[in-house]
C-alpha positions as a Markdown table, in Angstrom:
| # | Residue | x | y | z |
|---|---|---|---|---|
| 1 | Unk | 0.0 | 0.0 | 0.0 |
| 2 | Unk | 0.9 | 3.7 | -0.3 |
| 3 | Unk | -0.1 | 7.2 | 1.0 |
| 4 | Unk | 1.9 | 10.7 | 0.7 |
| 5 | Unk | 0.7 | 13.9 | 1.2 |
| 6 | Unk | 1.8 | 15.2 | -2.2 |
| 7 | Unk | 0.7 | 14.1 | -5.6 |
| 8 | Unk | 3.2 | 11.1 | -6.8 |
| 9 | Unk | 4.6 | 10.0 | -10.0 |
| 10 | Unk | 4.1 | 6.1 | -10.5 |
| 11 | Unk | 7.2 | 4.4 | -11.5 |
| 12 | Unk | 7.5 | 2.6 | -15.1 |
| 13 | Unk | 6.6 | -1.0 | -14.6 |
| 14 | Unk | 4.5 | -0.2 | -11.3 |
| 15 | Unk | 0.3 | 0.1 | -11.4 |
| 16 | Unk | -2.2 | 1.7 | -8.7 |
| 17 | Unk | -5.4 | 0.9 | -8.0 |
| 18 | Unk | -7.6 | 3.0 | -5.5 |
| 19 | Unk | -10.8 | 1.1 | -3.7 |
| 20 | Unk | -13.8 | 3.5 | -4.3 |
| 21 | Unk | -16.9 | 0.7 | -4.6 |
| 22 | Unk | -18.7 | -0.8 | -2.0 |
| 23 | Unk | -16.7 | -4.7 | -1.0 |
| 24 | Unk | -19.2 | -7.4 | -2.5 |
| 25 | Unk | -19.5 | -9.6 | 0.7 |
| 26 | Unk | -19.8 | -13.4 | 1.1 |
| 27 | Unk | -20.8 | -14.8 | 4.5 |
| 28 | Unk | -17.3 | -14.0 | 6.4 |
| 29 | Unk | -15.7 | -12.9 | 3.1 |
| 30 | Unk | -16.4 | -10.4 | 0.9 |
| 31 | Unk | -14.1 | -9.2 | -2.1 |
| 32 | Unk | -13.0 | -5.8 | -3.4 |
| 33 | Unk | -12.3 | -4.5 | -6.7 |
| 34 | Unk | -9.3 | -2.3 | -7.2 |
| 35 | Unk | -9.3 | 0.7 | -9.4 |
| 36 | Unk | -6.5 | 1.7 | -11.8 |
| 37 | Unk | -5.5 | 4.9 | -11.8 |
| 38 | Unk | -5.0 | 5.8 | -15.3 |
| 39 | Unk | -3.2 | 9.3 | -15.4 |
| 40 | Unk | 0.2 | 7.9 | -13.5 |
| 41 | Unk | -0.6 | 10.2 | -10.4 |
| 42 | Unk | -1.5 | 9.2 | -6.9 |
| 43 | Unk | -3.2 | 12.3 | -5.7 |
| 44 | Unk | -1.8 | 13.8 | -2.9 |
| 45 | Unk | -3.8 | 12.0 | 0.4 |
| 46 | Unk | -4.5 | 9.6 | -1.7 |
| 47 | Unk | -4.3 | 5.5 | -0.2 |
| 48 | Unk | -3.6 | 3.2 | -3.1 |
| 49 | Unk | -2.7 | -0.1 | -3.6 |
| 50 | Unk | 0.4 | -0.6 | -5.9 |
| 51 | Unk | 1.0 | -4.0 | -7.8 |
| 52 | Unk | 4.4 | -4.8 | -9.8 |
| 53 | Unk | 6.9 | -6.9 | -10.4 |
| 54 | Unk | 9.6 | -7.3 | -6.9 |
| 55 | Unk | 12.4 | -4.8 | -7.2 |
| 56 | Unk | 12.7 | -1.3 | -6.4 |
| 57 | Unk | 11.0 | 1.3 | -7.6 |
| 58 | Unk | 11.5 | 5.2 | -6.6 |
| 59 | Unk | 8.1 | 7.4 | -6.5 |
| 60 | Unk | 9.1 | 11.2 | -7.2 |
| 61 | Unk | 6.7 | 14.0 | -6.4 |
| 62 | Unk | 4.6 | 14.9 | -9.6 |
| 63 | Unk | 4.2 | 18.7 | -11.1 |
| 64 | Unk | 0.5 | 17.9 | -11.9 |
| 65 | Unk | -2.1 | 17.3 | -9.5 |
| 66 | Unk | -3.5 | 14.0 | -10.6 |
| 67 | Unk | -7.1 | 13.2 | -11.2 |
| 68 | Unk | -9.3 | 13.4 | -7.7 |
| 69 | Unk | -10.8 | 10.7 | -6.7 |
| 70 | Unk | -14.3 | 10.5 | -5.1 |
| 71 | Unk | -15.1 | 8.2 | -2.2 |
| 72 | Unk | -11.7 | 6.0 | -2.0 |
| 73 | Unk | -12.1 | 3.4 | 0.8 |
| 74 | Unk | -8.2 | 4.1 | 1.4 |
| 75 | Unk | -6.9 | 6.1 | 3.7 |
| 76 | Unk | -3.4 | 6.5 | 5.2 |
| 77 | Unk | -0.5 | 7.9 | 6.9 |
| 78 | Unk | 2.2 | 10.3 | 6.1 |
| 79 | Unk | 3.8 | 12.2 | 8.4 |
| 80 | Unk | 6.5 | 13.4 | 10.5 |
| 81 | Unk | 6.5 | 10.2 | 13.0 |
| 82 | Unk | 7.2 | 6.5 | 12.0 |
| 83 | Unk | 3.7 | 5.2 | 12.5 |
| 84 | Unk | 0.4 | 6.7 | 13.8 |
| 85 | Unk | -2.1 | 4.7 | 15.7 |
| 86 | Unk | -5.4 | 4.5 | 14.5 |
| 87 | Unk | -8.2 | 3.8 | 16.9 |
| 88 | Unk | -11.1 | 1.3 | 16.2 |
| 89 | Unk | -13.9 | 3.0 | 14.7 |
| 90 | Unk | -17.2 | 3.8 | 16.3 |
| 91 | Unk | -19.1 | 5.1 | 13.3 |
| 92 | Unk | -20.1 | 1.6 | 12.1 |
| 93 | Unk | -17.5 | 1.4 | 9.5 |
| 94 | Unk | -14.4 | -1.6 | 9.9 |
| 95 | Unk | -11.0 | -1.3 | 9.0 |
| 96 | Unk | -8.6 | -3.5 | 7.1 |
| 97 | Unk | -5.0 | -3.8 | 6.6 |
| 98 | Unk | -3.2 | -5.6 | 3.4 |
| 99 | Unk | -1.7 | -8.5 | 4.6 |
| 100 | Unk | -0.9 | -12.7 | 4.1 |
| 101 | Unk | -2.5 | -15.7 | 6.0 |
| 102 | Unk | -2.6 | -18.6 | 4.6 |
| 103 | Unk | -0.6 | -18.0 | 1.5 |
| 104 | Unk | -3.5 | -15.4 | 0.5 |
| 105 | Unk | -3.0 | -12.0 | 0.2 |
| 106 | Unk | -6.2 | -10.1 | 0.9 |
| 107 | Unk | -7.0 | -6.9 | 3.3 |
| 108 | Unk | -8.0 | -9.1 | 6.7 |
| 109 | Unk | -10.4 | -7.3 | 9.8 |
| 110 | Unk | -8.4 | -5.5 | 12.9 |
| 111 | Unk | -10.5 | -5.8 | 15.5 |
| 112 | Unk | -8.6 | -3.5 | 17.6 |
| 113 | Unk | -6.7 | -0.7 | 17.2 |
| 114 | Unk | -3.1 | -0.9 | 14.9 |
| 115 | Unk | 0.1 | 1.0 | 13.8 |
| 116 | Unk | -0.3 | 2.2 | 10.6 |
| 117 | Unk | 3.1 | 2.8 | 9.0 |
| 118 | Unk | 4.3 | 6.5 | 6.9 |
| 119 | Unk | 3.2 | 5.8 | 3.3 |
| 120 | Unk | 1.5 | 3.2 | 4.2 |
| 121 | Unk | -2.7 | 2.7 | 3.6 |
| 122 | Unk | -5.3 | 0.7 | 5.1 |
| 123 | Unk | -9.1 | 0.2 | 4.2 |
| 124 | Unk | -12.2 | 1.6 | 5.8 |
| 125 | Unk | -15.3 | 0.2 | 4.7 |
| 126 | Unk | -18.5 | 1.4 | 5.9 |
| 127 | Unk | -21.1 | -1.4 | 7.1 |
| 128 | Unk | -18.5 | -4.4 | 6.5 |
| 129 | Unk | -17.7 | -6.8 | 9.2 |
| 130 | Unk | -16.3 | -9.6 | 7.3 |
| 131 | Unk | -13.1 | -11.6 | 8.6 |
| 132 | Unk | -11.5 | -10.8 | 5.3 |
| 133 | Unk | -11.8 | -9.2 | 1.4 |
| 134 | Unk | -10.1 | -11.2 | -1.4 |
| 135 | Unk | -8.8 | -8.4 | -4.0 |
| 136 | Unk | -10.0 | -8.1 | -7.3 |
| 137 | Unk | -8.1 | -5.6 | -9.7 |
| 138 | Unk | -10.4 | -4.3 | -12.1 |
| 139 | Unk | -12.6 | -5.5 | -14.7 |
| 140 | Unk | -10.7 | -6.0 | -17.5 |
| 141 | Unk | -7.1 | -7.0 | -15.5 |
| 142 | Unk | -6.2 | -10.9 | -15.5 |
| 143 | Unk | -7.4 | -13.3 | -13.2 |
| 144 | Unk | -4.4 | -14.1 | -10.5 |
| 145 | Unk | -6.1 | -17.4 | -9.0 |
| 146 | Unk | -8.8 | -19.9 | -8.8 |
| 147 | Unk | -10.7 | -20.1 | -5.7 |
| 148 | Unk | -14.1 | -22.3 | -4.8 |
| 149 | Unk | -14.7 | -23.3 | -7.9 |
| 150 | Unk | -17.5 | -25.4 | -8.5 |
| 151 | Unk | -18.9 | -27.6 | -11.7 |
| 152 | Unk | -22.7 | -27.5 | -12.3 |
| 153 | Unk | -24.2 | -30.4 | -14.8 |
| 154 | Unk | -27.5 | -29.3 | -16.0 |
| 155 | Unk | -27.1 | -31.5 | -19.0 |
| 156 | Unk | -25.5 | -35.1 | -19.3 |
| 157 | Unk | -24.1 | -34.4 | -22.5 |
| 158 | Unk | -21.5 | -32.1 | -21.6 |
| 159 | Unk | -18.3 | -32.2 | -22.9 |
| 160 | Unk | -15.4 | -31.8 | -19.9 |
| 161 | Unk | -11.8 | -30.4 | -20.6 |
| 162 | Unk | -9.1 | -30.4 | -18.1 |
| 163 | Unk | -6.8 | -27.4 | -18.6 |
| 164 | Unk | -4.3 | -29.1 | -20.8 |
| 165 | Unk | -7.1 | -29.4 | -22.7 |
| 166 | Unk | -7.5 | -33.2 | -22.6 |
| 167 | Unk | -11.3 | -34.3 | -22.9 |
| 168 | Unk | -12.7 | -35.8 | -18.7 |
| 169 | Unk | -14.7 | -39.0 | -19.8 |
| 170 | Unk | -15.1 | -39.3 | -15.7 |
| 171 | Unk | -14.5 | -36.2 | -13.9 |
| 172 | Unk | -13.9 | -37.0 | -10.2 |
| 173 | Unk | -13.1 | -34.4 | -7.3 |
């Protein structure tokens, strides 16, 4: 994740994605889609989420604004001291932090109050008290896993692939 109070440049090779629609939810689990932002500016005060390849990357302050954006779920820290605590809300709304269990990346519920690191972001989202939300980024980005899937035969005469693209004569579990 990433917050600073100026407007940055995104490096070359680097993408950011903002949370500004509602988590779909799921029992315990809900998922969130991610938001590119298109114009290679994080807006100053802006959280984002920022996906690349490992390496390191340096974000320089931008001359131009960058495009607002309305109702981001992200918000964040950056400031003078190394982290700044953020209390447990009492307006309804749960917060999240971007983080692995399980080998699944995914923004999982504090449930108490946490440390949230300069230029770093978290997610507040109104009326949402799931354990965890899986990330989606964007519509037309590529799928990064495979999760719960589940095969429906509404007609006997179905033809079954595996994904080498062999034909299933007996598809088991």
């Amino acid at each position: 994740t990433f917050y600073a109070n100026d407007p940055m440049t995104i490096p070359a090779g680097m993408t950011a994605y903002v949370a500004t629609t509602t988590p779909v939810m799921n029992g315990t689990e809900g998922t969130i889609t991610m938001t590119t932002i298109t114009d290679g500016i994080i807006p100053a005060e802006t959280g984002a989420v920022i996906r690349g390849k490992a390496g390191q990357y340096l974000f320089t302050k931008a001359a131009a604004e960058g495009t607002t954006v309305t109702g981001n779920l992200l918000l964040g820290y950056a400031g003078a001291e190394e982290y700044a605590n953020v209390a447990l809300p009492n307006d309804g709304s749960t917060n999240y932090v971007l983080t692995v269990m399980n080998d699944k990346a995914g923004f999982y519920k504090k449930d108490k109050s946490f440390k949230v690191y300069n230029h770093k972001a978290y997610l507040n989202v109104p009326d949402a008290h799931v354990r965890s939300l899986a990330i989606r980024f964007g519509a037309n980005e590529e799928t990064t896993s495979i999760d719960n899937g589940q095969l429906t035969m509404d007609n006997e005469n179905v033809v079954i692939y595996d994904l080498m693209g062999r034909r299933v004569v007996n598809p088991t579990k």
